[in-house]
DSSP file (Angstrom, degrees, kcal/mol; ACC not computed):
  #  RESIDUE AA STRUCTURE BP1 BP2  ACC     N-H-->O    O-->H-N    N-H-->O    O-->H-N    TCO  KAPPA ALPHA  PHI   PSI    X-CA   Y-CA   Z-CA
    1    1 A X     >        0   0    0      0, 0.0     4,-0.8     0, 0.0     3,-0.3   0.000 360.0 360.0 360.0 -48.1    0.0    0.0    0.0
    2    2 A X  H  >  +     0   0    0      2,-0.3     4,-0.7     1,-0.2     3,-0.1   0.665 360.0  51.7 -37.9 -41.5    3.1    2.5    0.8
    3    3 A X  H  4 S+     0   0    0      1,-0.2    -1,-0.2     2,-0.2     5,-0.0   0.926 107.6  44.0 -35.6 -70.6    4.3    1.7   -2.7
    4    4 A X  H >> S+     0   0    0     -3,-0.3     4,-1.2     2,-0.2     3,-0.6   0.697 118.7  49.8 -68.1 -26.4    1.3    2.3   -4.5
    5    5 A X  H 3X S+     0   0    0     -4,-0.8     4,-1.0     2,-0.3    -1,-0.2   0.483 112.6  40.3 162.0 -62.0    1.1    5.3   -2.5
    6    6 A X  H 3< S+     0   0    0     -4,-0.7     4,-0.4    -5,-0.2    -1,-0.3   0.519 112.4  60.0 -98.8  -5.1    4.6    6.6   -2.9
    7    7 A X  H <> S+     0   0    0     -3,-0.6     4,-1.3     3,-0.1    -2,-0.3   0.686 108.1  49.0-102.6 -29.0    4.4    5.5   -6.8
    8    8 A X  H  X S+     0   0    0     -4,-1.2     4,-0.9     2,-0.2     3,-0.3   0.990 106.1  49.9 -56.0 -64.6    1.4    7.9   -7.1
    9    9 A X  H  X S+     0   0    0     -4,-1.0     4,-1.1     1,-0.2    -1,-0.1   0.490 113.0  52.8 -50.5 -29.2    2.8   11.0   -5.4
   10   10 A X  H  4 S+     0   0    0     -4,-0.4     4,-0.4     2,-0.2    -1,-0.2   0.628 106.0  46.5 -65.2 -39.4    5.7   10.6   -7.7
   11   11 A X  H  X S+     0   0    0     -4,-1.3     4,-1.4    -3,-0.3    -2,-0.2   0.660 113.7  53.5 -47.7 -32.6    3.9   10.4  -10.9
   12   12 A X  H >X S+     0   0    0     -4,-0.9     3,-2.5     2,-0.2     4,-1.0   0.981 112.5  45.8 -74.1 -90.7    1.9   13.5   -9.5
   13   13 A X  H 3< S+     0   0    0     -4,-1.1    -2,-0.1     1,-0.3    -1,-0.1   0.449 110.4  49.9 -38.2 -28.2    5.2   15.3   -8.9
   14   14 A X  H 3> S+     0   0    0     -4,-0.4     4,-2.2     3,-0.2    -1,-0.3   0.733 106.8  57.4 -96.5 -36.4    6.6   14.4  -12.1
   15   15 A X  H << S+     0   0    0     -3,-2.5     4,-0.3    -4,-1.4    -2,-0.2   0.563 102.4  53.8 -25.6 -52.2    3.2   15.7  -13.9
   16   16 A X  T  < S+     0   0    0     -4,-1.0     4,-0.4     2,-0.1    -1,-0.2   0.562 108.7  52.0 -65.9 -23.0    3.5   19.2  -12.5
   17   17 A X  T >4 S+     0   0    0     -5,-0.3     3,-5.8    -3,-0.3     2,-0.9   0.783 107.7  51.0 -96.2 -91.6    7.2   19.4  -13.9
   18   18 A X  T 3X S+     0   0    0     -4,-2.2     4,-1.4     1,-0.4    -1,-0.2   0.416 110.6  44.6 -20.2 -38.5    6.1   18.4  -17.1
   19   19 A X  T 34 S+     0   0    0     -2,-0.9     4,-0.4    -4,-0.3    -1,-0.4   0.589 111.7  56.8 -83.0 -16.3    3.5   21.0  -17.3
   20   20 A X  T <4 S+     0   0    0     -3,-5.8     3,-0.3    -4,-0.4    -2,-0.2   0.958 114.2  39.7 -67.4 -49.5    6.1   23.6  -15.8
   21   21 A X  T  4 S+     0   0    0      1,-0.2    -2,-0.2    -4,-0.2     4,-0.1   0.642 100.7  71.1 -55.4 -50.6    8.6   22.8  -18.8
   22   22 A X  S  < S+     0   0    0     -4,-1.4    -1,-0.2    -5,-0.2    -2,-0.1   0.608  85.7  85.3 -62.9 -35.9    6.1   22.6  -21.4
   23   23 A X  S    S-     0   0    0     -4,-0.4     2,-0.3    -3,-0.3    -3,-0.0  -0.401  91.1 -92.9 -79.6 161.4    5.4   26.6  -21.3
   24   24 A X        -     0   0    0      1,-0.1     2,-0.6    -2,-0.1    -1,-0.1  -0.602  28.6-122.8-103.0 150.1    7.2   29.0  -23.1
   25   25 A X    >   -     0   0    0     -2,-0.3     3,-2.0     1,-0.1    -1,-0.1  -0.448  22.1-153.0 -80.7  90.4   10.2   30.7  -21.2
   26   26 A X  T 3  S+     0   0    0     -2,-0.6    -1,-0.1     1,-0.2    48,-0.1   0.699  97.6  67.4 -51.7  -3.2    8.7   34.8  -21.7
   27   27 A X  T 3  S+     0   0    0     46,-0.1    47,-2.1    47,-0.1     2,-0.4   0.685  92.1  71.9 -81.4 -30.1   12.7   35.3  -21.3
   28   28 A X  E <   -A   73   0A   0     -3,-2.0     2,-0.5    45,-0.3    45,-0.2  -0.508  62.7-161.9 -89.8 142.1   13.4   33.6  -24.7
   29   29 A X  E     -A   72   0A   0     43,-2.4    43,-1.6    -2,-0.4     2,-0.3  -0.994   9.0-152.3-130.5 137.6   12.7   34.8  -28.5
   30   30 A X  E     -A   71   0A   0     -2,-0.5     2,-0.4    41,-0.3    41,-0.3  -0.940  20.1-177.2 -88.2 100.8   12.6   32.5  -31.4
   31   31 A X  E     -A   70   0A   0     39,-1.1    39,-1.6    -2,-0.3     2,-0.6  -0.939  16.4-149.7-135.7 143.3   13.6   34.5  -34.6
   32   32 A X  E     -A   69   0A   0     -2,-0.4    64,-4.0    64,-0.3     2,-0.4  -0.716  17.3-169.4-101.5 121.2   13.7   32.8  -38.4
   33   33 A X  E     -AB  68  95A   0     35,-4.7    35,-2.2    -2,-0.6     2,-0.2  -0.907  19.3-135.1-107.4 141.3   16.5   34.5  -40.9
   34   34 A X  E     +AB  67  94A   0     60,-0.7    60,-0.9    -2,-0.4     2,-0.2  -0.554  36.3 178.9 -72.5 157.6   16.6   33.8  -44.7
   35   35 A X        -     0   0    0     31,-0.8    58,-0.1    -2,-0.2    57,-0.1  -0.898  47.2-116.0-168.3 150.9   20.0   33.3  -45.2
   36   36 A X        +     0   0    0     -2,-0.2    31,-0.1     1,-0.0    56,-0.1   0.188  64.4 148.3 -90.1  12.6   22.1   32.4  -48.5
   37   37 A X        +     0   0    0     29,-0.3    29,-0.3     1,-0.1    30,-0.1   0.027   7.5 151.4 -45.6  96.9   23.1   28.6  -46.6
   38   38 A X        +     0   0    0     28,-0.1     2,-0.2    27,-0.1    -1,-0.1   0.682  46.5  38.7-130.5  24.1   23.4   26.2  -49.3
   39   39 A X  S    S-     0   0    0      1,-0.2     4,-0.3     0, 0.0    24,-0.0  -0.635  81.7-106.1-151.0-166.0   25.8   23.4  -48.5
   40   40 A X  S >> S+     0   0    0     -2,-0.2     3,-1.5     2,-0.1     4,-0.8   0.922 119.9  68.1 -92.4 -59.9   26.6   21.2  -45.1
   41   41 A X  T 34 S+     0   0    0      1,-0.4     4,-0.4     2,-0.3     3,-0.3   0.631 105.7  36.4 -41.1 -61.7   29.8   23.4  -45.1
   42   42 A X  T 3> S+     0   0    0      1,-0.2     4,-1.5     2,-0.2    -1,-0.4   0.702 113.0  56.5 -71.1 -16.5   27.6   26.7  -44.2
   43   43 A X  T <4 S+     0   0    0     -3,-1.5    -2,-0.3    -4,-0.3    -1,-0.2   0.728 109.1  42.5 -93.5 -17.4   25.6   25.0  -42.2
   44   44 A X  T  X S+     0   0    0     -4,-0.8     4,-1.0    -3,-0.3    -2,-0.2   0.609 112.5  56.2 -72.6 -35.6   28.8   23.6  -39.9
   45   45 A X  T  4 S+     0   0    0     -4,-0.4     4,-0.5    -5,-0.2     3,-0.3   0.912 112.2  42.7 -91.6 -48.8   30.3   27.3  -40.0
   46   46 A X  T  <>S+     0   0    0     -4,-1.5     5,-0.5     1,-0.3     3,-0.4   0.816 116.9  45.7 -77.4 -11.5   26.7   28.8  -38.4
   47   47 A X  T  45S+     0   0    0      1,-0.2    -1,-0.3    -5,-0.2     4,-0.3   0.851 113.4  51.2-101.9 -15.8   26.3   25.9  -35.8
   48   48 A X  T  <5S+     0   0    0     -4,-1.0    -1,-0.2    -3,-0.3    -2,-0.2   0.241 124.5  21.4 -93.4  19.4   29.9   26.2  -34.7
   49   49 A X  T > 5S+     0   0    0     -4,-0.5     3,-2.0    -3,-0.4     4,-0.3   0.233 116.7  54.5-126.2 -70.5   30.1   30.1  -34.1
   50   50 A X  G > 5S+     0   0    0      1,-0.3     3,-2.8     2,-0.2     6,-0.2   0.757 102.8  63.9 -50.0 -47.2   25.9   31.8  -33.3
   51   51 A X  G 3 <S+     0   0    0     -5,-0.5     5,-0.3     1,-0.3    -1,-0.3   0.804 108.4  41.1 -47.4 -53.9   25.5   28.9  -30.3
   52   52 A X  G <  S+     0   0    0     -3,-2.0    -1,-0.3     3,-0.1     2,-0.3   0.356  87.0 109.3 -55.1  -1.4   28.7   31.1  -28.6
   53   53 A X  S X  S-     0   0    0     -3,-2.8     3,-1.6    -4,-0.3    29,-0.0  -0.604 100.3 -78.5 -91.5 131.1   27.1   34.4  -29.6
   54   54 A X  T 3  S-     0   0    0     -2,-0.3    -1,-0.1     1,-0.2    -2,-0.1  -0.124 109.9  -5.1 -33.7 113.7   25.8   36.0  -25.7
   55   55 A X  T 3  S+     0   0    0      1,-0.2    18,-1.4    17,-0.1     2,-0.8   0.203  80.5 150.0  58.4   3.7   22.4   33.9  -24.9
   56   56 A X    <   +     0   0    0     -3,-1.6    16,-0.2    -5,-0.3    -1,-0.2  -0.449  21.4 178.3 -55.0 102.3   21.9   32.3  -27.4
   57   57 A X        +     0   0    0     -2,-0.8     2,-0.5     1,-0.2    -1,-0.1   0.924  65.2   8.3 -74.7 -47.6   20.0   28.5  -26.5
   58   58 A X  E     -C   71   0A   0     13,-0.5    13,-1.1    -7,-0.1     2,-0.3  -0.999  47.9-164.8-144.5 138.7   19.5   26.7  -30.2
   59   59 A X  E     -C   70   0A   0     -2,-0.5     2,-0.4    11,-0.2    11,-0.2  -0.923   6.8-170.4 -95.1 134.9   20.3   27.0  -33.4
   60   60 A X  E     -C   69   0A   0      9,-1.6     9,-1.8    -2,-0.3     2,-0.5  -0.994   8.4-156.3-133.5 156.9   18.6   25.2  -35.8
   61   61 A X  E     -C   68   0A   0     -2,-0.4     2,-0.9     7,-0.2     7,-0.2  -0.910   7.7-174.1 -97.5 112.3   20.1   25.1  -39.7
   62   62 A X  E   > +C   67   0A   0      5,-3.5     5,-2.4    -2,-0.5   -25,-0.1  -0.897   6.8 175.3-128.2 105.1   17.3   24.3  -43.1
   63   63 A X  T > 5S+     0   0    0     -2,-0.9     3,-1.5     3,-0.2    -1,-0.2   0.950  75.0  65.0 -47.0 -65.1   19.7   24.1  -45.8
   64   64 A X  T 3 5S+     0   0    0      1,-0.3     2,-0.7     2,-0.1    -1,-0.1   0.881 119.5  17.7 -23.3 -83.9   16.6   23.1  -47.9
   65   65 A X  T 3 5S-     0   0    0      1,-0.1    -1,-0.3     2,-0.0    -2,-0.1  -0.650 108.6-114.8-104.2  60.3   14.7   26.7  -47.5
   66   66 A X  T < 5 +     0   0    0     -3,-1.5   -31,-0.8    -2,-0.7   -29,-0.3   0.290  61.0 155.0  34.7  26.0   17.7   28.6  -46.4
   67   67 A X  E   < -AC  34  62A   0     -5,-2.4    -5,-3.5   -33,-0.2     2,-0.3  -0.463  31.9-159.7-102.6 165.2   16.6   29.3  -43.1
   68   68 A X  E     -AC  33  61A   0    -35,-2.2   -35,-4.7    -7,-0.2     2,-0.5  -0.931   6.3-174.9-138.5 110.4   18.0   30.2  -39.7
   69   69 A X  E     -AC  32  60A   0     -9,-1.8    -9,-1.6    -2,-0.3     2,-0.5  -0.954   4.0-178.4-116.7 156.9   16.7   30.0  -37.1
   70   70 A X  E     -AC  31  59A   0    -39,-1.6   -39,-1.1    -2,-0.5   -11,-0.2  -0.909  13.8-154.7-152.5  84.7   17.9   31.1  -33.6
   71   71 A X  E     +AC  30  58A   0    -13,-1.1   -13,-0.5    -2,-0.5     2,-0.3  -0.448  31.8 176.7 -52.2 134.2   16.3   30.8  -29.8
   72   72 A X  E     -A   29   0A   0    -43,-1.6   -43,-2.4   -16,-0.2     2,-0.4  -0.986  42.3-116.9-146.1 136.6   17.7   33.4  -27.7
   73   73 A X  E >   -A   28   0A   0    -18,-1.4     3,-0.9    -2,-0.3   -45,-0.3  -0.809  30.7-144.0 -74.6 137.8   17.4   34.9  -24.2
   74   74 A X  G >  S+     0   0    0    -47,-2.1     3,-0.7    -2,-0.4    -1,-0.2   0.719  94.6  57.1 -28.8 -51.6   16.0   38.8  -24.9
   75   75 A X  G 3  S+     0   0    0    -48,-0.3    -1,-0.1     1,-0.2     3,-0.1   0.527 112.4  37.4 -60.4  -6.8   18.2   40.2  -21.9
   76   76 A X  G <  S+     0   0    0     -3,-0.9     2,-0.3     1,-0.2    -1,-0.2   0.218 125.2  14.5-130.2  29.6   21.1   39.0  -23.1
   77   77 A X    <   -     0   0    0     -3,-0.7     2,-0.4   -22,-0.1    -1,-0.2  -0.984  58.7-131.5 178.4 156.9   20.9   39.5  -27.0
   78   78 A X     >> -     0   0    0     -2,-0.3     4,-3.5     1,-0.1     5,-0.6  -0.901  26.3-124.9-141.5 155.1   18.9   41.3  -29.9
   79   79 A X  T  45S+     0   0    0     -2,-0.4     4,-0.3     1,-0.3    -1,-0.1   0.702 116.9  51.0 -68.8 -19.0   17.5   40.2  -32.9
   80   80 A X  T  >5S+     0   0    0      2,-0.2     4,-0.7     3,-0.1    -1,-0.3   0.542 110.4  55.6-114.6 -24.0   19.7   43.1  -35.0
   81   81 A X  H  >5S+     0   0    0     -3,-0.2     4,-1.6     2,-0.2    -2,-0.2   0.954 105.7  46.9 -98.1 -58.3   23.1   41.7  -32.9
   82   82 A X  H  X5S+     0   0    0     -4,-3.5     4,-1.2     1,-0.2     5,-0.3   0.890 116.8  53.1 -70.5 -22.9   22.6   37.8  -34.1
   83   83 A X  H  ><S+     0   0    0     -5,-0.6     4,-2.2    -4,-0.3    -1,-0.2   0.939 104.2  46.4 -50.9 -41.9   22.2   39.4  -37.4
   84   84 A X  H  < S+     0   0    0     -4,-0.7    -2,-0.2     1,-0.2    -1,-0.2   0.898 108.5  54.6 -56.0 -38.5   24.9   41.1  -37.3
   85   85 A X  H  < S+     0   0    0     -4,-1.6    -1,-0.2     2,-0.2   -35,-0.2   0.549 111.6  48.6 -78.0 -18.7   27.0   37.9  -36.1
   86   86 A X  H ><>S+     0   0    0     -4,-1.2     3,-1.7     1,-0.2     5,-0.7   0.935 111.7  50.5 -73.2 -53.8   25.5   35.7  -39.6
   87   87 A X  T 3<5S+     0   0    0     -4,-2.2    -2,-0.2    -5,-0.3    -1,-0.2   0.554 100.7  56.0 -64.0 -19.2   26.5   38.5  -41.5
   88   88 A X  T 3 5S+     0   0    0     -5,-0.1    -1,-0.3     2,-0.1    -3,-0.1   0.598 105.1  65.3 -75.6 -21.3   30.1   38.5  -39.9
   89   89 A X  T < 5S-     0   0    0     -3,-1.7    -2,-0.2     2,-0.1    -1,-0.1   0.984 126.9 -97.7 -36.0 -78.9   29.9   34.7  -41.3
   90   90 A X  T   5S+     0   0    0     -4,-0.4     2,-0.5     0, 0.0    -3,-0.2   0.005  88.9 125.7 147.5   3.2   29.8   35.6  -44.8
   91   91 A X      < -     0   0    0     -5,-0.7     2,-0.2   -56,-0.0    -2,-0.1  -0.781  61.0-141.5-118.8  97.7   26.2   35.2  -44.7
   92   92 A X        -     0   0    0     -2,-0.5     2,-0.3    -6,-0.1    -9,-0.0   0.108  35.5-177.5 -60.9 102.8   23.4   37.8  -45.9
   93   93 A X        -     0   0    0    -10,-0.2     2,-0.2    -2,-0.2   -58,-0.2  -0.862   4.0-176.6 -96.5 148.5   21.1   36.8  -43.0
   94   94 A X  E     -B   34   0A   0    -60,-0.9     2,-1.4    -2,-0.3   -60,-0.7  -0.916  38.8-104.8-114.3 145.9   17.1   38.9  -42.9
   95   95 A X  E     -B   33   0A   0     -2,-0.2   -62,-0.2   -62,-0.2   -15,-0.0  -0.606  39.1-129.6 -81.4 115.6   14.5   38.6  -40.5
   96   96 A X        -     0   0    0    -64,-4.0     2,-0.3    -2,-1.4   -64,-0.3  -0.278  22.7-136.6 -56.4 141.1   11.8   36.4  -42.4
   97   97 A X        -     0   0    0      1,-0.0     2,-0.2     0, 0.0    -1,-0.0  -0.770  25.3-102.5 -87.9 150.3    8.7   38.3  -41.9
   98   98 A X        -     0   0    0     -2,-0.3     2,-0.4     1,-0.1    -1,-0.0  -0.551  38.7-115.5 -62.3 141.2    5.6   36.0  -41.0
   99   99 A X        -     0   0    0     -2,-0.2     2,-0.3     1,-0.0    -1,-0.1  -0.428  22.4-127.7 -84.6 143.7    3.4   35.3  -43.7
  100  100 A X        -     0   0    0     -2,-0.4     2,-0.4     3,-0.0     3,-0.1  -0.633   8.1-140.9 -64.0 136.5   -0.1   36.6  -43.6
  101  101 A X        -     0   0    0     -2,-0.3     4,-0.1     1,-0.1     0, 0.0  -0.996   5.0-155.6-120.8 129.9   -2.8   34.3  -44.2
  102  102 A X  S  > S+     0   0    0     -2,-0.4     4,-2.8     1,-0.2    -1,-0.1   0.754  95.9  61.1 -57.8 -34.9   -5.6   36.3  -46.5
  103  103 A X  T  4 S+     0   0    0      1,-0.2     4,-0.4     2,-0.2    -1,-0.2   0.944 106.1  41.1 -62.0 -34.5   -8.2   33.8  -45.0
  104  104 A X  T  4 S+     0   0    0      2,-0.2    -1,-0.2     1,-0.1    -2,-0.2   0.669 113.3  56.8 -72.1 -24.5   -7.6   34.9  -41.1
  105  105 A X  T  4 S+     0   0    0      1,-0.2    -2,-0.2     2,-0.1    -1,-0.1   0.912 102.5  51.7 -95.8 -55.5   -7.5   38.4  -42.2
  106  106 A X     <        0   0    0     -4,-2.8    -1,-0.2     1,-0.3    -2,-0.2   0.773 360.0 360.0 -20.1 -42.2  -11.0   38.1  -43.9
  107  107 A X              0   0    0     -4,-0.4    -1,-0.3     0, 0.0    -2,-0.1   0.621 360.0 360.0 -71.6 360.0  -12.7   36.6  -40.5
């Protein structure tokens, strides 16, 4: 009975963390750059310098559709400063704008 008991209360416990985790950190910004990336090669040179860049959490690379994207803390870094840092590459990096959808705009 102490088992089940202590196997509950620990599932429970483990439940709340999940749900803690799961929300997004208001301290981080997620920002997408076009960027001229076409080969493994660029894509090696930008995950081995922007992680080091001040707050930076993830880099992710899409060779495919040229993108960059970069997770960042906000206090410790600016969207105009990891530009600055592709572009120091070799890379002509932009902030992708969000697309519109006409249909949402309509409602």
């Amino acid at each position: 009975m102490k088992k089940m008991k202590l196997l509950t209360v620990t599932l429970l416990l483990f439940m709340g963390m999940a749900s803690t985790f799961a929300k997004d950190d208001p301290k981080l910004k997620k920002v997408t750059y076009t960027c001229n990336v076409d080969c493994h090669t660029c894509k090696e040179k930008i995950m081995k310098n922007i992680p080091y860049e001040k707050g930076v959490k993830k880099v992710e690379v899409d060779i495919k559709n040229q993108l960059v994207t970069v997770t960042f803390r906000k206090d410790k870094n600016t969207t105009e400063k990891i530009n600055k840092a592709i572009d120091k590459l070799g890379y002509q990096a932009k902030v992708k704008q969000p697309e519109t959808n006409e249909a949402s705009e309509k409602k």
